[in-house]
N, C-alpha and C positions, 0 to 999 in steps of 0.2 A: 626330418627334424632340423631348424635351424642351428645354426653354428654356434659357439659360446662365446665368438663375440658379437653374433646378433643380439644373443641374450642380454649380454654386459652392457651393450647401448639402450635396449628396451627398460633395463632397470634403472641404469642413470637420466634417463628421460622420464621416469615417474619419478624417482626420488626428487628431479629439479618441480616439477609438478607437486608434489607433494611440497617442500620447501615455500609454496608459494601459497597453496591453501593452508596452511599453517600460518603464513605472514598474515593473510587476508583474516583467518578467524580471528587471529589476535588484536588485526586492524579494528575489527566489526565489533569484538568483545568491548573496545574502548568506546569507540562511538556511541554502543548502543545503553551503554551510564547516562554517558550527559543527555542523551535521547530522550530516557525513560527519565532522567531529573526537569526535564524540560518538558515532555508531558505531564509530568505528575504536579508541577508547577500551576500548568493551565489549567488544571481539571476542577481547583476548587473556583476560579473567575468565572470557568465555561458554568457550573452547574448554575453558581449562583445568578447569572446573568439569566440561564435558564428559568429559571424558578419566579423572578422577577418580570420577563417576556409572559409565563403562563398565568402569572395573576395578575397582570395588566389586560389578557384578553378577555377578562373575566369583567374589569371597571368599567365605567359606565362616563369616561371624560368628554367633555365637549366635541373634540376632534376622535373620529376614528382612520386609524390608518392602513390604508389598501393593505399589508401583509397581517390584518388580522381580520378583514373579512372577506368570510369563504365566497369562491364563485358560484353563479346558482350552477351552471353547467362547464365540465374541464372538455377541454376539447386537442391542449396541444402543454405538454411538461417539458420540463429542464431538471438536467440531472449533472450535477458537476463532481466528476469522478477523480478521485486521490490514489494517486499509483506511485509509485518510486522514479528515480529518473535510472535508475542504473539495475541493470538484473544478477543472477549469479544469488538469489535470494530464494532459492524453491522453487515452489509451488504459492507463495504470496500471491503476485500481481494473476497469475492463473487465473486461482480462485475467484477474486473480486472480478474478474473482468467474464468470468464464467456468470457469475450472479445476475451483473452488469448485463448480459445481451440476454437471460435470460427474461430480468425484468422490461428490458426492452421487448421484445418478440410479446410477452403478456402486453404491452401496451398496446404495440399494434394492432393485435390484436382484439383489444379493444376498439381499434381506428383512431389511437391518439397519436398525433406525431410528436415526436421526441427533439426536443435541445439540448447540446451537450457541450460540457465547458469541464474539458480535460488538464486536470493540473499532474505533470508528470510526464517525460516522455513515453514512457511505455505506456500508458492511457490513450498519448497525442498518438503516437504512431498504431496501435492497433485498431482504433475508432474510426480513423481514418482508411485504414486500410479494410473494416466493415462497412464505409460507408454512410455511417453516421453524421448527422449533422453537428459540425464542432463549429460551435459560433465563438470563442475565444476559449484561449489556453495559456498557462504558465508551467515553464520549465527549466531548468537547471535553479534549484531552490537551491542546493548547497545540503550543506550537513547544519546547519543553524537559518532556518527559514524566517523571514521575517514577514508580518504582516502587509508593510508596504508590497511586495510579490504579488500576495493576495488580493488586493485593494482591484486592481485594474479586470482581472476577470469575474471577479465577485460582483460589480457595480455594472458588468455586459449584463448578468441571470438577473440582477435586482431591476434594472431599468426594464427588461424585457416583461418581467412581474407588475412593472407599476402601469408600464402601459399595453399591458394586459396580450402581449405575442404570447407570453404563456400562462395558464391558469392554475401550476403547483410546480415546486422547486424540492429537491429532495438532494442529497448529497451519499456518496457512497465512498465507504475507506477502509479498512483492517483498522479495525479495534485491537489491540494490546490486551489480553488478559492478564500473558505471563513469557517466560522468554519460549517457553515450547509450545504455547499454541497463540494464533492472532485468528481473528474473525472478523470474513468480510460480511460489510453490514448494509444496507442501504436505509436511513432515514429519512423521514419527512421534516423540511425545513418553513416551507411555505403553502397555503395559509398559518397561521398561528393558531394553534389550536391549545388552550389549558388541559384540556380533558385526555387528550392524545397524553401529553408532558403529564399527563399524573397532579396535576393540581384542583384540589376540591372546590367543586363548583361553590357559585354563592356570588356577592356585589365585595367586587374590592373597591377600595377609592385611596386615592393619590393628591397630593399635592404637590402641583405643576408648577416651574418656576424657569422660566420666564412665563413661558404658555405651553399651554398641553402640546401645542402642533410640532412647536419646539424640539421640546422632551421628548415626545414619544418618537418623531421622526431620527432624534440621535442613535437615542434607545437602541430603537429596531436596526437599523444600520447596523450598530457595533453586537447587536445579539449575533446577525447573522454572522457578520466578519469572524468574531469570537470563536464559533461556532464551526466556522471553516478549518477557523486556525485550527483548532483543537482536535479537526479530523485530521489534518497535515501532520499535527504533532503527534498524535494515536499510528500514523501508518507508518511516519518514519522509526517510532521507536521497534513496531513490527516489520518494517525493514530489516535493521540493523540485527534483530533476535532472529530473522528469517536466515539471514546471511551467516551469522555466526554460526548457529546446526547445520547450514549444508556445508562450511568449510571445512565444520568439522566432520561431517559426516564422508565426505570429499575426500580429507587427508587417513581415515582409518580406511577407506577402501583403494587410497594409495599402496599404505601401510600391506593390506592385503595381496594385492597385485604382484609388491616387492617382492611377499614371501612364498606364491606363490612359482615366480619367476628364477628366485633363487632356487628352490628346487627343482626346476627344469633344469638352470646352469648346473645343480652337482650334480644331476643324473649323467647328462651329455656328456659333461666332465670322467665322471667315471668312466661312463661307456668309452670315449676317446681311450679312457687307460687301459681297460680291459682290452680295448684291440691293439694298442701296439703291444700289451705283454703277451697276446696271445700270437703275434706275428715272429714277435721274439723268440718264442716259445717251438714256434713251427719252424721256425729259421734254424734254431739251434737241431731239433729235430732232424732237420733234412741232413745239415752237415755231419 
């Protein structure tokens, strides 16, 4: 049985542990406000840009542009994956990246080779260490991501689409339901399909200003970008709710540990007193 002041160190080594998952919950609790006010912010730009991309694949303009018509044969995709930079958050980046090689492995399976454009370092280093092909990546976004970030690996998977290295672009991130559950998801980004996005077939029409090639070449850019962002903003907010449950989950089985540690120390404790009163005792005895 160890001693009780092994004990008395074993328990102030959890309590300084526990001290620290407490700080960190409370860290996570704050971040993950402005988080969730920063997704919920993009979410009505993201849809409505959505909904706008799905009935423009529907019009009938002069110019059509390569992300809205489909290949006849896929032969090689890109997948640009949204993971946190930092862990200590669950079972999060797991999940997705579980998904993630699972949809991979169906690909190949099919004989499609795969592209991949890792925003995250836990994305960038486990991809990597699969072996996957990561043709660009973004990492340390910060706790306030901003678009520019975005810009430079988004316009790797756009240019690879336009001149056709790959024939569909999909994006995969934890969705945000609520602070106790996030879901990873993987969507399709590219081609543009109305009918996919839930938009009722039929002829839309538009009026183009400057020129359709213009407009719609803006359009599409900023749909995708939009679109990025708003999975960035969906994973970080399900970061920070990831993180927040395991600190706090963390400091109650500190909490535990404590108590279970403190009753070894009073056991030991006593037992020490039982035996010198029992030595006492026989001492007294003898003489």
């Amino acid at each position: 049985m160890p001693s009780g002041k092994e004990i008395r160190t074993k328990i102030k080594t959890v309590q300084n542990t526990q001290k620290i998952t407490r700080a960190m919950e409370m860290v996570a609790a704050s971040k993950m406000r402005r988080a969730q006010d920063r997704m919920r912010a993009a979410r009505p730009y993201a849809e409505k840009i959505r909904v706008v991309a799905a009935h423009m694949s529907h019009s009938h303009p002069e110019y059509r542009h390569p992300f809205i018509v489909p290949r006849e044969q896929v032969k090689r995709v890109g997948i640009v994956v949204v993971s946190s930079d930092k862990g200590l958050c669950g079972g999060l980046n797991t999940n997705l990246l579980r998904l993630v090689v699972g949809q991979m492995k169906a690909w190949h399976d099919q004989a499609l080779e795969v592209e991949v454009c890792a925003i995250g370092n836990k994305s960038l280093g486990f991809l990597q260490r699969f072996g996957a092909s990561v043709s660009a990546h973004a990492v340390g976004l910060g706790d306030s991501p901003h678009l520019d970030q975005l810009i430079g690996p988004v316009k790797v998977m756009l240019d690879a689409y336009t001149e056709g290295r790959i024939d569909a672009l999909y994006v995969a991130y934890n969705q945000f339901i609520n602070t106790m559950r996030q879901e990873p998801r993987v969507d399709q980004l590219l081609p543009l399909s109305g009918e996919r996005m839930g938009a009722a077939s039929g002829h839309w029409d538009y009026l183009y200003e400057p020129d359709p090639q213009t407009a719609v070449n803006a359009l599409l850019t900023r749909y995708i970008e939009a679109l990025i962002y708003q999975a960035v903003a969906e994973n970080m907010a399900s970061e920070q709710s990831a993180r927040m449950v395991a600190m706090k989950a963390a400091s109650d089985n500190a909490g535990n540990v404590i108590d279970e540690l403190r009753l070894v120390y009073n056991k030991t404790r006593q037992a020490a007193i039982t035996k010198e009163l029992s030595e006492i005792v026989a001492g007294a005895a003898a003489v």
